[in-house]
C-alpha positions as CSV (number, residue, x, y, z in Angstrom):
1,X,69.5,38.6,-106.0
2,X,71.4,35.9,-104.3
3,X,70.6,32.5,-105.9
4,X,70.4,30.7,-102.4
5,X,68.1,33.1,-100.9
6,X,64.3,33.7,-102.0
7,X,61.8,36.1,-100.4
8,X,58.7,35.6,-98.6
9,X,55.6,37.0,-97.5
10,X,52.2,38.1,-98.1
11,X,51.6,41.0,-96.5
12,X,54.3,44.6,-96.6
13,X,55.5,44.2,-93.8
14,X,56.2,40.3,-94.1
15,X,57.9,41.0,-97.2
16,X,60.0,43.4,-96.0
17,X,60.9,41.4,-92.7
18,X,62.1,38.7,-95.2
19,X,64.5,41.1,-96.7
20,X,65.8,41.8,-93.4
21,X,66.4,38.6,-92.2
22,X,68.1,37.5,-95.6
23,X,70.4,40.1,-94.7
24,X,71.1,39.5,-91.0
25,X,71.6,35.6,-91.9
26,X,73.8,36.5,-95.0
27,X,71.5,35.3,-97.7
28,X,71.0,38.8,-98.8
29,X,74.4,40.9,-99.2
30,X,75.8,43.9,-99.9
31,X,75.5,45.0,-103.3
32,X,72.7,41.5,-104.2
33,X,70.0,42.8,-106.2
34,X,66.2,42.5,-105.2
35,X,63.8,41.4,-108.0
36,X,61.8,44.0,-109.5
37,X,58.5,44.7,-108.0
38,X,56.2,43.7,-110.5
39,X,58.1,40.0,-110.8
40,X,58.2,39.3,-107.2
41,X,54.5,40.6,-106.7
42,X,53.8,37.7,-109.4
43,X,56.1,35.1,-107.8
44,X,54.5,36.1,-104.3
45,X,50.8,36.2,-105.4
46,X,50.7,39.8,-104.1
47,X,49.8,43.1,-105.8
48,X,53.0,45.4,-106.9
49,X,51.9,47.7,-104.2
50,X,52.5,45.6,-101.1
51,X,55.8,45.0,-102.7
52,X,56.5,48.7,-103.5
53,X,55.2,49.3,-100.2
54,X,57.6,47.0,-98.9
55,X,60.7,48.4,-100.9
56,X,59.6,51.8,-99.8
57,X,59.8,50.9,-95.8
58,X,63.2,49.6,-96.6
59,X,64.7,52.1,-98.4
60,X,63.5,54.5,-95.8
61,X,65.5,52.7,-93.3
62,X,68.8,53.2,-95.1
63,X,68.7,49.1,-95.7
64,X,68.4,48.7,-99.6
65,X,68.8,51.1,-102.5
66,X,67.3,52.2,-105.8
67,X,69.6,52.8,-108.8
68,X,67.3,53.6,-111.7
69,X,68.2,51.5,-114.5
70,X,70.6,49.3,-111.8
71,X,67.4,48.2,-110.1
72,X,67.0,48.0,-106.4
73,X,70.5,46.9,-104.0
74,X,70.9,45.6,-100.5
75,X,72.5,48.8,-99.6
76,X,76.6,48.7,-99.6
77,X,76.7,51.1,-96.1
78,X,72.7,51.7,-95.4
79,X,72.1,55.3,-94.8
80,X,69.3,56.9,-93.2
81,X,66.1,58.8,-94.5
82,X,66.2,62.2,-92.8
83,X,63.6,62.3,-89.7
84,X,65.2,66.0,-89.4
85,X,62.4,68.7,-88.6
86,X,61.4,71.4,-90.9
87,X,62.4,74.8,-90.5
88,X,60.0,77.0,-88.7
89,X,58.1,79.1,-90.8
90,X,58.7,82.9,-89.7
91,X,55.5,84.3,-87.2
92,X,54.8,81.0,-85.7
93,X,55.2,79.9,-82.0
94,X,57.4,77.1,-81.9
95,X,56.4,74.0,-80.0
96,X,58.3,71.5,-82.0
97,X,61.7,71.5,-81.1
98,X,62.2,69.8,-77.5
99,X,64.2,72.3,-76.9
100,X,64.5,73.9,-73.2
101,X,63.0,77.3,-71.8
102,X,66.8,79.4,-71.9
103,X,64.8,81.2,-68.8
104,X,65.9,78.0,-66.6
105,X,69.4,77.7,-68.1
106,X,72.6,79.2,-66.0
107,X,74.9,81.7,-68.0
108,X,77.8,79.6,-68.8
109,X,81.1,80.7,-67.5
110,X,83.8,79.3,-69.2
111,X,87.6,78.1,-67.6
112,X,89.2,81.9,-66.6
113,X,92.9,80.4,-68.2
114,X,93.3,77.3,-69.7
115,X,97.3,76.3,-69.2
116,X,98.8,75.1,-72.4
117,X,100.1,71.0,-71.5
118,X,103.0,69.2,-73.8
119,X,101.4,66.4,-76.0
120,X,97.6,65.4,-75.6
121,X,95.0,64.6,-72.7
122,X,95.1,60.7,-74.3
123,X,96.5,59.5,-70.7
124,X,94.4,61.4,-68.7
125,X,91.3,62.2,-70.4
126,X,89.1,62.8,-67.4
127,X,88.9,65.7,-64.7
128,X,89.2,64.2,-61.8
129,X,87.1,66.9,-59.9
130,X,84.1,66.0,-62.7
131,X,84.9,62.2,-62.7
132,X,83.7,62.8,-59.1
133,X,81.0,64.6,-59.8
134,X,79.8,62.3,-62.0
135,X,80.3,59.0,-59.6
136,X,78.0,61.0,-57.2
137,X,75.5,61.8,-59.8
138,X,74.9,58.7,-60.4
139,X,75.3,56.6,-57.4
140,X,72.7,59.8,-56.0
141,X,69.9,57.4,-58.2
142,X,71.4,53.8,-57.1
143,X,73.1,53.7,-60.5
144,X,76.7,51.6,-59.8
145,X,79.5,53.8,-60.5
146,X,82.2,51.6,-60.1
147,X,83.2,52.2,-63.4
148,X,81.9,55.8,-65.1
149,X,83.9,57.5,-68.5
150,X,82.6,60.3,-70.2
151,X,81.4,60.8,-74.4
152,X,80.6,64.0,-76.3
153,X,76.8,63.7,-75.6
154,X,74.5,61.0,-75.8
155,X,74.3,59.8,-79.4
156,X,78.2,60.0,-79.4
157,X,78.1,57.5,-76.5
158,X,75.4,54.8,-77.8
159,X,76.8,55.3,-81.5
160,X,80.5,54.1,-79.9
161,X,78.8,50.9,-77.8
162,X,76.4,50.2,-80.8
163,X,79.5,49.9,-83.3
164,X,81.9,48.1,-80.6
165,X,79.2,45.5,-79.6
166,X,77.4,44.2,-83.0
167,X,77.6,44.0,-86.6
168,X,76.2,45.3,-89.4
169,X,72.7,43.3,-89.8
170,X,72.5,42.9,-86.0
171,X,68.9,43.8,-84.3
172,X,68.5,46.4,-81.9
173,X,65.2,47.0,-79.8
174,X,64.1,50.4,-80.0
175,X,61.1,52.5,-78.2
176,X,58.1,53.0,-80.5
177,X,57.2,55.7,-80.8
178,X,60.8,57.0,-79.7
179,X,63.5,59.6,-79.8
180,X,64.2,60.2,-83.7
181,X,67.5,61.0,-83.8
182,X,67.8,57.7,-82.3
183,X,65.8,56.1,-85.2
184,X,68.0,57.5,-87.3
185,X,71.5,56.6,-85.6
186,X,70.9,52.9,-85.7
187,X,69.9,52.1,-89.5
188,X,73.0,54.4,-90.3
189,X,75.4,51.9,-88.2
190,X,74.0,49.1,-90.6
191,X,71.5,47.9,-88.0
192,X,68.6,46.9,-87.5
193,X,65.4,48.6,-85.7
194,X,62.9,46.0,-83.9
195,X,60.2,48.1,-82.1
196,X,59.0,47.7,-78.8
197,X,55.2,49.2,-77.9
198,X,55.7,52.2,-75.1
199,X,52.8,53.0,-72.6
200,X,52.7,55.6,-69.5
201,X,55.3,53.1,-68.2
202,X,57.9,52.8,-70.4
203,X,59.1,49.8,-72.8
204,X,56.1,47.1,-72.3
205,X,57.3,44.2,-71.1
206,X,55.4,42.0,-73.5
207,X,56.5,43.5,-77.0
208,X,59.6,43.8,-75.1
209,X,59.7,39.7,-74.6
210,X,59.4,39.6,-78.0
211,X,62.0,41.8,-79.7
212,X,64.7,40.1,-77.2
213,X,63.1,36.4,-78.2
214,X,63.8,37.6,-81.9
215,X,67.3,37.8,-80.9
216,X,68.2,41.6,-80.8
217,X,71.2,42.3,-79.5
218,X,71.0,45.9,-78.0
219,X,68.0,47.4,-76.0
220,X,68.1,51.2,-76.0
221,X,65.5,53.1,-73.7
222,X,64.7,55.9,-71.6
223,X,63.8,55.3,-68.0
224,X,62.3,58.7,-67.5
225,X,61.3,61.5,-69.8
226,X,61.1,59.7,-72.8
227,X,61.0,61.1,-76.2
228,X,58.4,61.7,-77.3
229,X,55.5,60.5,-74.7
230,X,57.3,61.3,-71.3
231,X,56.3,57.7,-70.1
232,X,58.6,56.9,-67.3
233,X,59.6,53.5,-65.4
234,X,57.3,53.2,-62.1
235,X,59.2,50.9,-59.6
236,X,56.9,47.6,-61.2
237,X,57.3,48.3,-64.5
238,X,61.1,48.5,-64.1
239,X,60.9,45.0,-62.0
240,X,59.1,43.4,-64.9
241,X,61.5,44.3,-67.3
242,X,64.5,43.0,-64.9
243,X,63.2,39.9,-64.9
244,X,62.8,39.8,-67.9
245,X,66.1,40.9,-69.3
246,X,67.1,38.4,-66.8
247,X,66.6,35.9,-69.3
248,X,68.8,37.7,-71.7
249,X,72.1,38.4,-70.0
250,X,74.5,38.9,-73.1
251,X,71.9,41.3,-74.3
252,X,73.7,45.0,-73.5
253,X,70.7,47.6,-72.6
254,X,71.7,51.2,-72.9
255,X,69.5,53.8,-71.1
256,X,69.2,57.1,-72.1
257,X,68.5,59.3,-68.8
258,X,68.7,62.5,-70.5
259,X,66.3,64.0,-68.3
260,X,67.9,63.1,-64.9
261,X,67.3,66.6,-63.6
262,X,64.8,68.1,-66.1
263,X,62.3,65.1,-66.5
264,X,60.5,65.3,-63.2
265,X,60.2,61.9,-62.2
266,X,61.7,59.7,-60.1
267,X,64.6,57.5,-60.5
268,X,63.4,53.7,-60.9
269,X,66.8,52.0,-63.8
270,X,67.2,49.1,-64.9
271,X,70.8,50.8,-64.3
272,X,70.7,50.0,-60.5
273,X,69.8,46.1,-60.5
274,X,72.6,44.5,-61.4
275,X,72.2,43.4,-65.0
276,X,75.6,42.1,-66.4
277,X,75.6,44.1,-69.4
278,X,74.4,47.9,-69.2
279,X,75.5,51.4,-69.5
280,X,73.7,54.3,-68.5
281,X,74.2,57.8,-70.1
282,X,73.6,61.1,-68.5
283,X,73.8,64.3,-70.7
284,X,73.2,68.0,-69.0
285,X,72.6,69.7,-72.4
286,X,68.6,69.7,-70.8
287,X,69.0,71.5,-67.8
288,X,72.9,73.1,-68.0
289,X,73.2,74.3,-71.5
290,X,72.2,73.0,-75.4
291,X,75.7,73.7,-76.3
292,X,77.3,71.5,-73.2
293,X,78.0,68.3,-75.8
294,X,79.0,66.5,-72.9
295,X,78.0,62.8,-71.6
296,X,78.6,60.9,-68.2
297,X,78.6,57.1,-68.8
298,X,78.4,54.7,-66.1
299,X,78.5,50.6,-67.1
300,X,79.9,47.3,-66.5
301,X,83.8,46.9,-67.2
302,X,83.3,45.1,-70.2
303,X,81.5,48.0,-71.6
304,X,83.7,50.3,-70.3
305,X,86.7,49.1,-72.1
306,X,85.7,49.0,-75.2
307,X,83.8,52.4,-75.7
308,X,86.8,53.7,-74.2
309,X,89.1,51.5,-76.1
310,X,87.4,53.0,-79.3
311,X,87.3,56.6,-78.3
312,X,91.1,56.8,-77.7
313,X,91.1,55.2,-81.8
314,X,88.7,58.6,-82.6
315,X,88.6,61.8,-80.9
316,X,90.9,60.6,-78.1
317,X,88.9,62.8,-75.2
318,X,86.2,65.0,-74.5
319,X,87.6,68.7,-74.4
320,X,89.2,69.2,-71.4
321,X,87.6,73.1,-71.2
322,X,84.4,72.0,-71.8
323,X,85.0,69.3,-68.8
324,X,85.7,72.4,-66.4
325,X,83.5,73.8,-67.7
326,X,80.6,71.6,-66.5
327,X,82.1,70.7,-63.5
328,X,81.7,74.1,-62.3
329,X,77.8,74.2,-63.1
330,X,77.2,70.6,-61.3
331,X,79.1,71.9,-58.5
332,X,77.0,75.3,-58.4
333,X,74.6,75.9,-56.2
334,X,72.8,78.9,-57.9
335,X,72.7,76.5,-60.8
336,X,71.4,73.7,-59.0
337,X,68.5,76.3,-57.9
338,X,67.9,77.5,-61.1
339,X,67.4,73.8,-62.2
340,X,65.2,73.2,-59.4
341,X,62.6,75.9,-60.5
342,X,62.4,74.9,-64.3
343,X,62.0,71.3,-63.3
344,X,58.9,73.0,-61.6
345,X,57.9,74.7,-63.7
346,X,57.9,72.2,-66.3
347,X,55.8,70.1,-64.6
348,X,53.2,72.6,-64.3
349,X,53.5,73.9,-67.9
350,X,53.2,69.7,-69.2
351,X,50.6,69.6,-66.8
352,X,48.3,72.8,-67.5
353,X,48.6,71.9,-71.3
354,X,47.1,68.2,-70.6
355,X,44.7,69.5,-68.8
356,X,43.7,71.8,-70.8
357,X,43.5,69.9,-74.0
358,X,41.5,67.6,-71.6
359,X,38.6,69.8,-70.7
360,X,38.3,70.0,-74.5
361,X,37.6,66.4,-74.8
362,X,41.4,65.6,-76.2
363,X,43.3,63.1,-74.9
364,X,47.4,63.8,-74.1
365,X,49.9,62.2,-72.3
366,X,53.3,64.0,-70.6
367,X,54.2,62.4,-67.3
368,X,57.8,63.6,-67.5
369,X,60.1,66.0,-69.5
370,X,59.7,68.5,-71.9
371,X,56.4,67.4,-74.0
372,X,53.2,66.1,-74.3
373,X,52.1,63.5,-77.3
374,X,48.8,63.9,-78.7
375,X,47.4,61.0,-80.1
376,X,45.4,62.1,-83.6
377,X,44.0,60.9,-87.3
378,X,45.7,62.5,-89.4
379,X,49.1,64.7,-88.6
380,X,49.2,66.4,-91.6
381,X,45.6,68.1,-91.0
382,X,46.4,68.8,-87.4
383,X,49.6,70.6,-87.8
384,X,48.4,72.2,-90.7
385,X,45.5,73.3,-89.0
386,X,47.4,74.7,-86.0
387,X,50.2,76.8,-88.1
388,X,46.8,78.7,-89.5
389,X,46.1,79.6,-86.1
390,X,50.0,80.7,-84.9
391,X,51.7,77.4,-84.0
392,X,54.2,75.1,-85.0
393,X,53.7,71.2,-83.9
394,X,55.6,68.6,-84.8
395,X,54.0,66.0,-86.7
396,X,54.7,61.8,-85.1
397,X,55.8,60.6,-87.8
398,X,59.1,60.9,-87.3
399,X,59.3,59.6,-83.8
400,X,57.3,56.4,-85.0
401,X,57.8,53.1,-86.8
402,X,54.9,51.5,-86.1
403,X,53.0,53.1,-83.6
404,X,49.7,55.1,-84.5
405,X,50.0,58.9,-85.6
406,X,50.3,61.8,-83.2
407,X,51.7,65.3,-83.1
408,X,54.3,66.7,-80.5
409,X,53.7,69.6,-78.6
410,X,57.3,70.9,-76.5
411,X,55.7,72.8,-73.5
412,X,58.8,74.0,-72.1
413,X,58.2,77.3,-72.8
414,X,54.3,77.4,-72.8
415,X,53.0,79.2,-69.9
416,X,49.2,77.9,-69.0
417,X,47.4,80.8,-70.0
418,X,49.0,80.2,-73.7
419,X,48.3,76.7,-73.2
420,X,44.8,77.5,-72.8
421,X,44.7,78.9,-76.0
422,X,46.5,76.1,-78.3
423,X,43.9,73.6,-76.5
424,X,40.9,75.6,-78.0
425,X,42.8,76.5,-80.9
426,X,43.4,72.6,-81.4
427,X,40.1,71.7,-80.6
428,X,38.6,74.3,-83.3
429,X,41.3,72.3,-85.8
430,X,39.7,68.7,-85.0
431,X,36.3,69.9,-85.3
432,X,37.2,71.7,-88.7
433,X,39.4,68.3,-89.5
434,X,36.2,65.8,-88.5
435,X,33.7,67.9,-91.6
436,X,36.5,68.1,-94.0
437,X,38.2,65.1,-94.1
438,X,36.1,62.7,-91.8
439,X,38.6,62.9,-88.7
């Protein structure tokens, strides 16, 4: 360990945050070994269990490693403990993977020819029919689109403003519980994850005040159809949090709107009031197509150059077929039906499930997109419990840092009368869960 720097805390947590900002203010780096648990639990006046505890969060979080002999490392390039789903075991019905209902999905109908061109797409890399499309897309919602560009879905976009706006040890403010490929991306870029508390309403504005006042340097959210609740901005909530972010103008906020046409909710961004640094992303893989890996991007100029600046470094452009190939869905109108009817129909399928689980005394929440979170005791029991009766959950811990456990139930696909039956089915699993283990 670094001579100059010694480690504090009492509790896991502490001790673990004290890692963290060792690193972030360079008194921890790359390669610097940690002292062994037993000897900092004695120099701390803690037990070796908050302090393997504490090693454990960490390495879970890509940010130090374990070398056996070689002791435990601030890690060189933190990775990132897999949050990746289990594979469905064969006979279940699977309500785990977020995935849409292909029922509401148009058949994709790819570019007819596709002219060969001398050299690359570098100095053109957009269509200029789906550039179009896109402006109106999101100027349709009050988002500026002034300046829009386009990414190879969403992750691809926030990955590219992520690594062009901060540095490894930088602080970004997350949603908690929240989408967990996302919790995943940002430890991997060598950054760190400060948590902000979500209700109905999206980010709350107080755990919010405290992640920026910590000094993070990103906020990444989801105004509607977040992942996993479905909490969405109402038009206060999203006023609150301009003010706030008011206070913080060199802080860039990156929203997620992945469920612009699938969520079912309104439009209320932090997009649309004039915040100096923000991008908003817009993916169609929801509502056109999983395999559409294609993003619009609107966002201030600054932001603009530089994800484009580092694209043209990378993969240059986003697939000139695939861009036809999108901007013929958007400008569909049988499409644009057929997305009309599953965002119905979504709604009512979120809706029967909650109210089913409901009559049953169970608690759920699912104002927007494709799922509904169930608060529980113990994950493990409940989706357990469920795959005996025929159904596959997926278990919160994944989606969550610190936010209590849950499971998450996809109702794309569940039609009420099924969802009838998974909210006795869950009810007979609590019951059985409360005599067996106390639940």
């Amino acid at each position: 360990m670094a001579a100059q720097y010694a480690i504090e805390g009492t509790t896991a947590k502490g001790i673990a945050a004290s890692v963290e900002r060792g690193m972030s203010e360079g008194g921890l780096a790359p390669g610097d070994a940690l002292p062994p648990v037993r000897r900092l639990a004695e120099d701390l006046g803690v037990s070796p269990g908050t302090v393997a505890t504490a090693y454990k969060e960490l390495r879970q979080r890509g940010l130090i490693v374990t070398r056996g002999r070689g002791g435990t490392v601030v890690a060189e390039a933190p990775a990132v403990a897999s949050r990746r789903p289990p594979r469905v075991p064969t006979g279940l019905v699977d309500l785990a993977g977020g995935h849409p209902d292909p029922a509401f999905l148009p058949v994709l109908r790819f570019p007819a020819t596709v002219a060969p061109v001398y050299g690359s797409h570098r100095a053109a890399p957009r269509l200029a029919d789906l550039e179009a499309l896109t402006r109106a897309w999101f100027e349709r919602d009050g988002v500026p689109a002034e300046h829009v560009t386009f990414a190879h879905g969403a992750l691809d976009c926030i990955a590219r403003l992520l690594s062009t706006e901060l540095r490894p040890g930088d602080a970004v403010a997350v949603e908690d519980p929240g989408f967990h490929h996302l919790l995943d991306l940002v430890p991997a870029l060598g950054l760190r994850m400060v948590p902000v508390t979500v209700d109905g309403e999206g980010l709350v504005p107080d755990a919010l005040r405290s992640a920026l006042r910590s000094g993070v340097r990103a906020v990444v959210c989801s105004p509607r159809g977040q992942c996993p609740t479905g909490a969405f901005f109402t038009q206060a909530r999203r006023n609150e949090l301009v003010a706030l972010l008011g206070e913080f103008p060199e802080v860039l906020v990156i929203e997620d709107d992945h469920h612009a046409e699938a969520g079912g909710a309104a439009s209320h961004t932090l997009a649309a009031a004039g915040l100096d640094r923000w991008a908003q992303v817009r993916t169609v893989s929801k509502h056109l197509g999983i395999d559409l890996r294609w993003a619009g991007v609107a966002c201030d100029a600054v932001t603009l150059a530089r994800h484009d600046g580092r694209m043209l470094m990378t993969s240059g452009w986003v697939s000139h077929v695939l861009q036809e190939t999108v901007a013929g869905l958007l400008a569909d109108e049988a499409a644009r039906e057929l997305v009309a009817t599953g965002r119905r129909a979504y709604g009512e399928r979120r809706t029967a499930l909650i109210g089913a689980l409901g009559a049953h005394g169970i608690r759920a929440v699912g104002a927007s997109g494709l799922n509904v979170w169930v608060p529980v005791r113990d994950e493990s029991a409940v989706v357990n419990g469920l795959r005996t009766q025929g159904w596959w959950v997926a278990a919160g811990a994944r989606f969550r840092i610190d936010a209590p456990p849950a499971v998450r139930i996809t109702t794309a696909a569940l039609v009420p009368e099924d969802a009838m039956r998974l909210a006795a089915d869950f009810a007979e699993v609590l019951g059985d869960g409360q005599a067996t283990y106390g639940g």
